[in-house]
Chimera marker file (.cmm) of the C-alpha trace (Angstrom):
<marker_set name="trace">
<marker id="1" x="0.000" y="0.000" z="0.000" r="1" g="1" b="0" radius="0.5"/>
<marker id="2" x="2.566" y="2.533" z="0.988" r="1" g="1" b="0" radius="0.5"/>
<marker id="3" x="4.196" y="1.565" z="-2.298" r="1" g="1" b="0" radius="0.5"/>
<marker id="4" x="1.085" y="2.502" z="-4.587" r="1" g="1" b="0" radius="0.5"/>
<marker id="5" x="0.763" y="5.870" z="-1.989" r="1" g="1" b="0" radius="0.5"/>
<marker id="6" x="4.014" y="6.979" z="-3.335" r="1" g="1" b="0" radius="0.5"/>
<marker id="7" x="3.755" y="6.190" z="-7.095" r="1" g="1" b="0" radius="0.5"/>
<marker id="8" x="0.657" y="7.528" z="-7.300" r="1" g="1" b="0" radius="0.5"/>
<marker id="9" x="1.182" y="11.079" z="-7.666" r="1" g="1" b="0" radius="0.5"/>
<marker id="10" x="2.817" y="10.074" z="-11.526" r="1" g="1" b="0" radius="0.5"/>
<marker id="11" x="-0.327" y="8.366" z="-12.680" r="1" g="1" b="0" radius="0.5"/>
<marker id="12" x="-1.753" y="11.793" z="-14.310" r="1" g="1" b="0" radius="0.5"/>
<marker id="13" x="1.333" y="12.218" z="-16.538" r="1" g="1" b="0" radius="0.5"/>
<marker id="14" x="1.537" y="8.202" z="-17.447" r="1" g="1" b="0" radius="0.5"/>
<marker id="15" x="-2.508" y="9.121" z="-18.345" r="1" g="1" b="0" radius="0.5"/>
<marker id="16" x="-1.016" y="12.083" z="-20.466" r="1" g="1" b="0" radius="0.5"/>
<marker id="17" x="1.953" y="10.483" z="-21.875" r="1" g="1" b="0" radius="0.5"/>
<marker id="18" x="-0.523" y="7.332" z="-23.102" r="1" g="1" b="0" radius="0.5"/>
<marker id="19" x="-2.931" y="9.833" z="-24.242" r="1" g="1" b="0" radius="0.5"/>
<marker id="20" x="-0.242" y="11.797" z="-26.563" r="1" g="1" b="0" radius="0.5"/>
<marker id="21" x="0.695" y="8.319" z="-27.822" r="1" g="1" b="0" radius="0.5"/>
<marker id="22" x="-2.412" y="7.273" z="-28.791" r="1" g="1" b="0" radius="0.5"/>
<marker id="23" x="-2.954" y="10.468" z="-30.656" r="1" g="1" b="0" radius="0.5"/>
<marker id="24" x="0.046" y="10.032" z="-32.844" r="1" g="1" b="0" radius="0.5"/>
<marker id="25" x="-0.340" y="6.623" z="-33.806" r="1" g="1" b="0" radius="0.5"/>
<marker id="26" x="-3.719" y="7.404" z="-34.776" r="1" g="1" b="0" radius="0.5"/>
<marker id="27" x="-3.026" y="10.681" z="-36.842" r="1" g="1" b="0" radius="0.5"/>
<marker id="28" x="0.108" y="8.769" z="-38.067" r="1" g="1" b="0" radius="0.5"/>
<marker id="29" x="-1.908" y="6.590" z="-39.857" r="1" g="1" b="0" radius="0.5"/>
<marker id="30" x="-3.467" y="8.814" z="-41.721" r="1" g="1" b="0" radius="0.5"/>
<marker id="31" x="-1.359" y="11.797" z="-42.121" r="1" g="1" b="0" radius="0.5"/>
<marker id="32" x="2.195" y="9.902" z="-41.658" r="1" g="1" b="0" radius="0.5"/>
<marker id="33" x="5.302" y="12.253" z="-40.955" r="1" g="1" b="0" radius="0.5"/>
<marker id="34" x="2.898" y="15.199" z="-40.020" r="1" g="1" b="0" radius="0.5"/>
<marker id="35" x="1.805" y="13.723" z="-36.917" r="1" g="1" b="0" radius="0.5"/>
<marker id="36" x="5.205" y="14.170" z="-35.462" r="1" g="1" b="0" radius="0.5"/>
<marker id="37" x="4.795" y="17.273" z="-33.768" r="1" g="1" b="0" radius="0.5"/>
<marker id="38" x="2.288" y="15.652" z="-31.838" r="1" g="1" b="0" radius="0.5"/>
<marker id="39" x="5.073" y="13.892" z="-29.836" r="1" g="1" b="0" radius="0.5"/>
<marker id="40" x="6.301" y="17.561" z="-28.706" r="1" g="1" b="0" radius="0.5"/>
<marker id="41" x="3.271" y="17.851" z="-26.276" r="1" g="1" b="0" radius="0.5"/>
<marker id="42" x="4.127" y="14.919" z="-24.146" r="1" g="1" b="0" radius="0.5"/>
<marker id="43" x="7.626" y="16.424" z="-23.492" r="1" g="1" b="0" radius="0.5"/>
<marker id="44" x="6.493" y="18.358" z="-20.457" r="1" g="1" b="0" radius="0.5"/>
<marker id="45" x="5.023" y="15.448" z="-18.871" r="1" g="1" b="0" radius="0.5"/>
<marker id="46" x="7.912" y="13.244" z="-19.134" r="1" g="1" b="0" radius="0.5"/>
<marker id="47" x="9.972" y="16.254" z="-17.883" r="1" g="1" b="0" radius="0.5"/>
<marker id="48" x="7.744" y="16.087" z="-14.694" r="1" g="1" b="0" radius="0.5"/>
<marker id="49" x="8.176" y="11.814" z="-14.440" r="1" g="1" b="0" radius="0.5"/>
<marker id="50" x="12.430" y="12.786" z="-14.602" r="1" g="1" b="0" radius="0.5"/>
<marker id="51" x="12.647" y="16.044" z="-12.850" r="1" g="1" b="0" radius="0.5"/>
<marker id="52" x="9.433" y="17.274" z="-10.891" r="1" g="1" b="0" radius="0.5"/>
<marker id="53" x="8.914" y="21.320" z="-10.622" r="1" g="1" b="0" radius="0.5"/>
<marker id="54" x="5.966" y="22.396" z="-8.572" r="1" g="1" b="0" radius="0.5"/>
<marker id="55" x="5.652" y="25.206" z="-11.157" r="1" g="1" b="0" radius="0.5"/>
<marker id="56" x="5.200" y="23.299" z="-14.544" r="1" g="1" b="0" radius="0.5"/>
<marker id="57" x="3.083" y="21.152" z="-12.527" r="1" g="1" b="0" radius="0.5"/>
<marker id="58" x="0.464" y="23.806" z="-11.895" r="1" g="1" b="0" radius="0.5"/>
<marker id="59" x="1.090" y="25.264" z="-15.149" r="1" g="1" b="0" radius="0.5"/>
<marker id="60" x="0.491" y="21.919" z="-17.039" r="1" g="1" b="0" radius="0.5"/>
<marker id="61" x="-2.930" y="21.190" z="-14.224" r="1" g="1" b="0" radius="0.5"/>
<marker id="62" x="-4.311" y="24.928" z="-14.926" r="1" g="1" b="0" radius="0.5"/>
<marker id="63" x="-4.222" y="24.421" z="-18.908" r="1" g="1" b="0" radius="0.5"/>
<marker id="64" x="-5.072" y="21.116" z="-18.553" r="1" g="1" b="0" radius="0.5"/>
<marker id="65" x="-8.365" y="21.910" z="-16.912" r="1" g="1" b="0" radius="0.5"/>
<marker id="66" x="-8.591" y="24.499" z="-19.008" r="1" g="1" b="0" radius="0.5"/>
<marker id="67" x="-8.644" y="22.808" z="-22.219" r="1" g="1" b="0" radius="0.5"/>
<marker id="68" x="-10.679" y="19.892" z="-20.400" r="1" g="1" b="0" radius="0.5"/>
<marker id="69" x="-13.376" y="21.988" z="-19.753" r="1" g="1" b="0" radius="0.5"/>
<marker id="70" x="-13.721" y="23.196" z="-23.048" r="1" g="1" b="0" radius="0.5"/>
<marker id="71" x="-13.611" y="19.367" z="-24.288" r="1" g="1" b="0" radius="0.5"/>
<marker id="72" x="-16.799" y="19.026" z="-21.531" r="1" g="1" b="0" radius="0.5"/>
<marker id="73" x="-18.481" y="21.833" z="-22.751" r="1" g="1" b="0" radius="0.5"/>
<marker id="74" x="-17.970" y="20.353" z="-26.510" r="1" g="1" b="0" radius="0.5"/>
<marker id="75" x="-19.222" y="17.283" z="-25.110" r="1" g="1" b="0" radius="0.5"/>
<marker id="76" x="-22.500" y="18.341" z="-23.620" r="1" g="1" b="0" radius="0.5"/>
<marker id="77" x="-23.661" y="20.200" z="-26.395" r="1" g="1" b="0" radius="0.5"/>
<marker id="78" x="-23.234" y="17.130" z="-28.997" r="1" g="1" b="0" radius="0.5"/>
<marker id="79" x="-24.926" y="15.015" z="-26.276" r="1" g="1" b="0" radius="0.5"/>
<marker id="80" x="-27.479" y="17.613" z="-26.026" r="1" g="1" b="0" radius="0.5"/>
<marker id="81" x="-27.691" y="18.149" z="-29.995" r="1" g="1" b="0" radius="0.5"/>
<marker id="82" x="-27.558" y="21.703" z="-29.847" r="1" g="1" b="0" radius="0.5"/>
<marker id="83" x="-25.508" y="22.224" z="-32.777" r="1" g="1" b="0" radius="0.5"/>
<marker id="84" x="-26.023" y="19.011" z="-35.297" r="1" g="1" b="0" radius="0.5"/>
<marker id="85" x="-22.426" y="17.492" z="-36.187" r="1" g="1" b="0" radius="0.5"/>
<marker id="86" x="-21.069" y="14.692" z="-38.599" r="1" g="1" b="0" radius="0.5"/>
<marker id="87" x="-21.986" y="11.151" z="-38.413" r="1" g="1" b="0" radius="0.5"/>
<marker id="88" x="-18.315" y="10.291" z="-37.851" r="1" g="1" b="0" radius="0.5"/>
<marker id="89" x="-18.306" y="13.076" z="-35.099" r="1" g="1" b="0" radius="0.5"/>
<marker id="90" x="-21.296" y="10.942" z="-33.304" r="1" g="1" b="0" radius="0.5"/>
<marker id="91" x="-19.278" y="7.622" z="-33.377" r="1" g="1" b="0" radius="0.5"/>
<marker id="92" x="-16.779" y="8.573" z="-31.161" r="1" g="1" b="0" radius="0.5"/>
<marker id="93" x="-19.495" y="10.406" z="-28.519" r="1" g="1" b="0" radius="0.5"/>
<marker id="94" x="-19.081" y="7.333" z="-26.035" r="1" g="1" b="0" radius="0.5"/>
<marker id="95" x="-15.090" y="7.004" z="-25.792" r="1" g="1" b="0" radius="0.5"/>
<marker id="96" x="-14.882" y="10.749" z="-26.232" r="1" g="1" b="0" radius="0.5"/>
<marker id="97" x="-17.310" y="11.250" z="-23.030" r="1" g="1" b="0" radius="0.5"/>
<marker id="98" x="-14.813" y="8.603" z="-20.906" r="1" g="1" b="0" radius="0.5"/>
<marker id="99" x="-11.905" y="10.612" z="-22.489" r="1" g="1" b="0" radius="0.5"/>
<marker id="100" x="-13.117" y="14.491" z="-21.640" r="1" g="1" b="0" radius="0.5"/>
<marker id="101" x="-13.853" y="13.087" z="-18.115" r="1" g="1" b="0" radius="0.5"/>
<marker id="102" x="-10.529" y="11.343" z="-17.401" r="1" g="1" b="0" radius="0.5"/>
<marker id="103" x="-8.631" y="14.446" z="-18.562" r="1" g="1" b="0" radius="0.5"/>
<marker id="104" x="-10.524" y="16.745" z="-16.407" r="1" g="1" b="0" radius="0.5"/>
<marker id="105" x="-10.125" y="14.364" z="-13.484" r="1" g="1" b="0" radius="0.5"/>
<marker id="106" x="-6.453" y="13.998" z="-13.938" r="1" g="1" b="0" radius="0.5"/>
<marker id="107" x="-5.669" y="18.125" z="-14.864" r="1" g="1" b="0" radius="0.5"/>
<marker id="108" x="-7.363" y="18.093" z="-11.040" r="1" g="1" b="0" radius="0.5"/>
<marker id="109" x="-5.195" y="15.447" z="-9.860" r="1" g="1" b="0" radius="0.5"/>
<marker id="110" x="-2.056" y="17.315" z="-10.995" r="1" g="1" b="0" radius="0.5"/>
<marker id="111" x="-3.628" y="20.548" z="-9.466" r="1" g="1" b="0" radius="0.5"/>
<marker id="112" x="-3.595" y="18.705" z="-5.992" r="1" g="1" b="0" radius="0.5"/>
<marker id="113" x="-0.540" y="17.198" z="-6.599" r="1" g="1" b="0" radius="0.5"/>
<marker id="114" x="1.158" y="20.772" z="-7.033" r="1" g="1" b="0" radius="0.5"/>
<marker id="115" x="-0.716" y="21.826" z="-3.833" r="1" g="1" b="0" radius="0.5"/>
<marker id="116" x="0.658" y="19.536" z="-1.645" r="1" g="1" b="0" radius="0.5"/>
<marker id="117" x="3.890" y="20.518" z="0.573" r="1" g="1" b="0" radius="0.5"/>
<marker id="118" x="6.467" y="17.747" z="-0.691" r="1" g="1" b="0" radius="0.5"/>
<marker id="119" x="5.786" y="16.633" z="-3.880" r="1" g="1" b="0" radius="0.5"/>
<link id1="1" id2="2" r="1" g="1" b="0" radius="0.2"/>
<link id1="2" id2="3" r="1" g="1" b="0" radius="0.2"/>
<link id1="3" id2="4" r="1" g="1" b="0" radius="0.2"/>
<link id1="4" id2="5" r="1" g="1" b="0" radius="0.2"/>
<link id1="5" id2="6" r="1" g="1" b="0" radius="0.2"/>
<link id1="6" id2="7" r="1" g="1" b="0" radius="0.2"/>
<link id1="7" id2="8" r="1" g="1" b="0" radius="0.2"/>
<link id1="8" id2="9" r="1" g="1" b="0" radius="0.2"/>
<link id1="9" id2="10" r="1" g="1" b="0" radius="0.2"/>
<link id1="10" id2="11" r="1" g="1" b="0" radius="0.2"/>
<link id1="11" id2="12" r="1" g="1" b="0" radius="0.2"/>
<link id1="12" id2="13" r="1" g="1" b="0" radius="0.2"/>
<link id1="13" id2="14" r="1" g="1" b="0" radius="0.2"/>
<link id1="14" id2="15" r="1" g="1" b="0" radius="0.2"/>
<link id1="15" id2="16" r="1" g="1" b="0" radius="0.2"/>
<link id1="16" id2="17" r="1" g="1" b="0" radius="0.2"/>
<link id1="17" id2="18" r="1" g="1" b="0" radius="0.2"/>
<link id1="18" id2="19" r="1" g="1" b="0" radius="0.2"/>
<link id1="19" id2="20" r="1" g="1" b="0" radius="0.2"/>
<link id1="20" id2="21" r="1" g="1" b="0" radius="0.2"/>
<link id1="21" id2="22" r="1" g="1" b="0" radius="0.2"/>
<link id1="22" id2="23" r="1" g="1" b="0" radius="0.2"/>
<link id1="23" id2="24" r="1" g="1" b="0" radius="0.2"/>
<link id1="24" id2="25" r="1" g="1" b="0" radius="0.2"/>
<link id1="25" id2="26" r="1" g="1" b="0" radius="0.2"/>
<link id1="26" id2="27" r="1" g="1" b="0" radius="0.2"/>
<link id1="27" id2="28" r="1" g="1" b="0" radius="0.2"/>
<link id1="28" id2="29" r="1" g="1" b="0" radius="0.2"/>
<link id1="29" id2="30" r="1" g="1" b="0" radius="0.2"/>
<link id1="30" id2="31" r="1" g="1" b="0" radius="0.2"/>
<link id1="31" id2="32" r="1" g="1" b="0" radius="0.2"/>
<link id1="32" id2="33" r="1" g="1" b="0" radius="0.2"/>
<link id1="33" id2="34" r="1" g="1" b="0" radius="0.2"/>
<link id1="34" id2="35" r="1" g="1" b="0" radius="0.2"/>
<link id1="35" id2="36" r="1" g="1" b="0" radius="0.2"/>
<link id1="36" id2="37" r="1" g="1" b="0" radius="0.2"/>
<link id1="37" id2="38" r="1" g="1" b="0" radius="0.2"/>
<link id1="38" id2="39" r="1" g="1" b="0" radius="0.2"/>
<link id1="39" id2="40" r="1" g="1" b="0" radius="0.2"/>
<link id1="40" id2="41" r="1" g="1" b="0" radius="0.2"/>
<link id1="41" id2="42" r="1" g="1" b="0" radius="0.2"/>
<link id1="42" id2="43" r="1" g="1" b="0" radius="0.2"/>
<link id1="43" id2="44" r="1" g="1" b="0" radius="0.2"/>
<link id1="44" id2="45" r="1" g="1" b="0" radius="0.2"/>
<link id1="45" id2="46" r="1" g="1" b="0" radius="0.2"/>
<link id1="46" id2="47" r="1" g="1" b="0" radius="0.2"/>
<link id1="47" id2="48" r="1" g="1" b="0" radius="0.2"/>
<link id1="48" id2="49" r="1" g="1" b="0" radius="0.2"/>
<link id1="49" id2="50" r="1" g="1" b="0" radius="0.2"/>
<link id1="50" id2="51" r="1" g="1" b="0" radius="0.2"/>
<link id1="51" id2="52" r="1" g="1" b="0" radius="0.2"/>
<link id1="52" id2="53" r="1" g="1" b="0" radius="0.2"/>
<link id1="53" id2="54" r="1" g="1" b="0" radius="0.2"/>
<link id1="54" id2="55" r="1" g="1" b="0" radius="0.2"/>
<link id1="55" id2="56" r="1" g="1" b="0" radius="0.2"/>
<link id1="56" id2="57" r="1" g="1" b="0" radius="0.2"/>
<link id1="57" id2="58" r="1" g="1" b="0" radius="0.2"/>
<link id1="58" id2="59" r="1" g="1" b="0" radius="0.2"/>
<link id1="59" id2="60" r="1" g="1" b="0" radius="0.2"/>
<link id1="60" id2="61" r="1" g="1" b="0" radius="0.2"/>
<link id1="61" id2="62" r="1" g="1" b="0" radius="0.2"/>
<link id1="62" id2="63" r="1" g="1" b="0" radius="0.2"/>
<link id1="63" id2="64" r="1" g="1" b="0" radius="0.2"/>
<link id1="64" id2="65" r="1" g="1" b="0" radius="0.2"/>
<link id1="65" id2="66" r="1" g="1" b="0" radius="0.2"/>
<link id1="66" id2="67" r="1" g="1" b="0" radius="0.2"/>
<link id1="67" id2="68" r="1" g="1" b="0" radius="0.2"/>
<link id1="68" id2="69" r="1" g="1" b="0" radius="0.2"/>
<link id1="69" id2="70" r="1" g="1" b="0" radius="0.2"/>
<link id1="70" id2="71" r="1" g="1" b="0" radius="0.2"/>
<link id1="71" id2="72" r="1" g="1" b="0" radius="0.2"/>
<link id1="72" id2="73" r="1" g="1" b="0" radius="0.2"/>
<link id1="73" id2="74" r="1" g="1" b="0" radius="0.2"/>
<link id1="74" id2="75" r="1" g="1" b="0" radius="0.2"/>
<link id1="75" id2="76" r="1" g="1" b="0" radius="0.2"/>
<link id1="76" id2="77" r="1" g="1" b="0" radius="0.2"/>
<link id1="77" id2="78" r="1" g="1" b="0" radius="0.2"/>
<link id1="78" id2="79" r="1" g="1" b="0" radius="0.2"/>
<link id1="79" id2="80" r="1" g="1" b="0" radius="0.2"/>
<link id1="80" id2="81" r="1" g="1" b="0" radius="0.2"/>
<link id1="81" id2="82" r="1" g="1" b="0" radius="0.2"/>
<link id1="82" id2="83" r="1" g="1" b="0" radius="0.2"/>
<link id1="83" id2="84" r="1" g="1" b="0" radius="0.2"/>
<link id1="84" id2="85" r="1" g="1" b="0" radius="0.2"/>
<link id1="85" id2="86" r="1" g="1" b="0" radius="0.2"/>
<link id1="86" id2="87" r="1" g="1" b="0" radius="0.2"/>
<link id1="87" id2="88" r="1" g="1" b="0" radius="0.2"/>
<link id1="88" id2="89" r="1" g="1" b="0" radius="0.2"/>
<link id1="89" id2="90" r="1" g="1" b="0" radius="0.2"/>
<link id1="90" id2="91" r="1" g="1" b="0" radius="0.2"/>
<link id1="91" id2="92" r="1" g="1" b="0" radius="0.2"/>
<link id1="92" id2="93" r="1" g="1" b="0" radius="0.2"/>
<link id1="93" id2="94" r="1" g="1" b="0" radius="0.2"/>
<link id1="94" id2="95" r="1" g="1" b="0" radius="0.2"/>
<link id1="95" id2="96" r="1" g="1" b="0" radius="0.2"/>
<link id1="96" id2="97" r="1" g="1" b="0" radius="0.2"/>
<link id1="97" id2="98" r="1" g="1" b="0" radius="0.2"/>
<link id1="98" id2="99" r="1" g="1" b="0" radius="0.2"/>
<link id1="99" id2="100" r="1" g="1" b="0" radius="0.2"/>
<link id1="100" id2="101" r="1" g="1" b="0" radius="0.2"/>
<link id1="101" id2="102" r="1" g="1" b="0" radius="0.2"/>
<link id1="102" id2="103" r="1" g="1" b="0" radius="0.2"/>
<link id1="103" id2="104" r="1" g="1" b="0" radius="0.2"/>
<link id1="104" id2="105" r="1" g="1" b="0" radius="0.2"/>
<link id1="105" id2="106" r="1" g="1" b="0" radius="0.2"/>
<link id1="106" id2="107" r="1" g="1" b="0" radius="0.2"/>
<link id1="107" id2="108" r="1" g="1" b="0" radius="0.2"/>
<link id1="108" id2="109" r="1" g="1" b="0" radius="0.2"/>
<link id1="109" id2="110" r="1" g="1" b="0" radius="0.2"/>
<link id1="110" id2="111" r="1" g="1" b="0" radius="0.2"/>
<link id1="111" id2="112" r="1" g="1" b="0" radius="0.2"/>
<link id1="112" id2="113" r="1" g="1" b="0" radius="0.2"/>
<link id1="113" id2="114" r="1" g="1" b="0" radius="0.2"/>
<link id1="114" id2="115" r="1" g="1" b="0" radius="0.2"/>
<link id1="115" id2="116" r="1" g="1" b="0" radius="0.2"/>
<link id1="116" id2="117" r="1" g="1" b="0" radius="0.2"/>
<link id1="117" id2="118" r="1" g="1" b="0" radius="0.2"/>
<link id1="118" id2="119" r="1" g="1" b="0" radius="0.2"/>
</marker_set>
């Protein structure tokens, strides 16, 4: 137990790192040697795995909520077909809604993390 209690502060940037990974193999796919920028935006969460700074850390949690809560808001109006989008839109509604939620609840887990006195 004590050894999960002290690992688990890193679990929102594995969640970040494996979402950034996921999101360039699948734009690789498709677009190929575009996608590699896409591997920039997991460098500051792999800086925080080597080298934590409580600074980035907030930084990363405030835009990270940020961003997440524009994803939400996104999310609720397409559930609540206010503005009609794409059928291929639709299909990803589910995984999307698990997907917006996890990121929110992980930019808050960094937040806290950040907040804490030792980190």
């Amino acid at each position: 137990m004590k050894l999960i209690s002290k690992y688990s502060k890193f679990t929102p940037y594995f969640y970040f790192i494996a979402a950034v990974a996921y999101w360039f193999t699948d734009v690789n796919k498709n677009e190929g040697i575009t996608a590699y920028p896409i591997l920039l935006t997991a460098i500051p969460f792999v800086w925080q795995l080597i080298k934590p700074s409580k600074q980035l850390n907030f930084s990363l949690g405030i835009v990270s909520v940020c961003l997440s809560s524009y994803m939400i808001l996104a999310y609720l109006i397409d559930t609540l077909n206010i503005i009609t989008f794409s059928e291929t839109v639709r299909n990803f509604v589910i995984v999307g809604g698990i997907f917006v939620f996890t990121n929110f609840l992980m930019s808050l887990w960094m937040i806290r993390n950040s907040m804490k006195k030792a980190f």
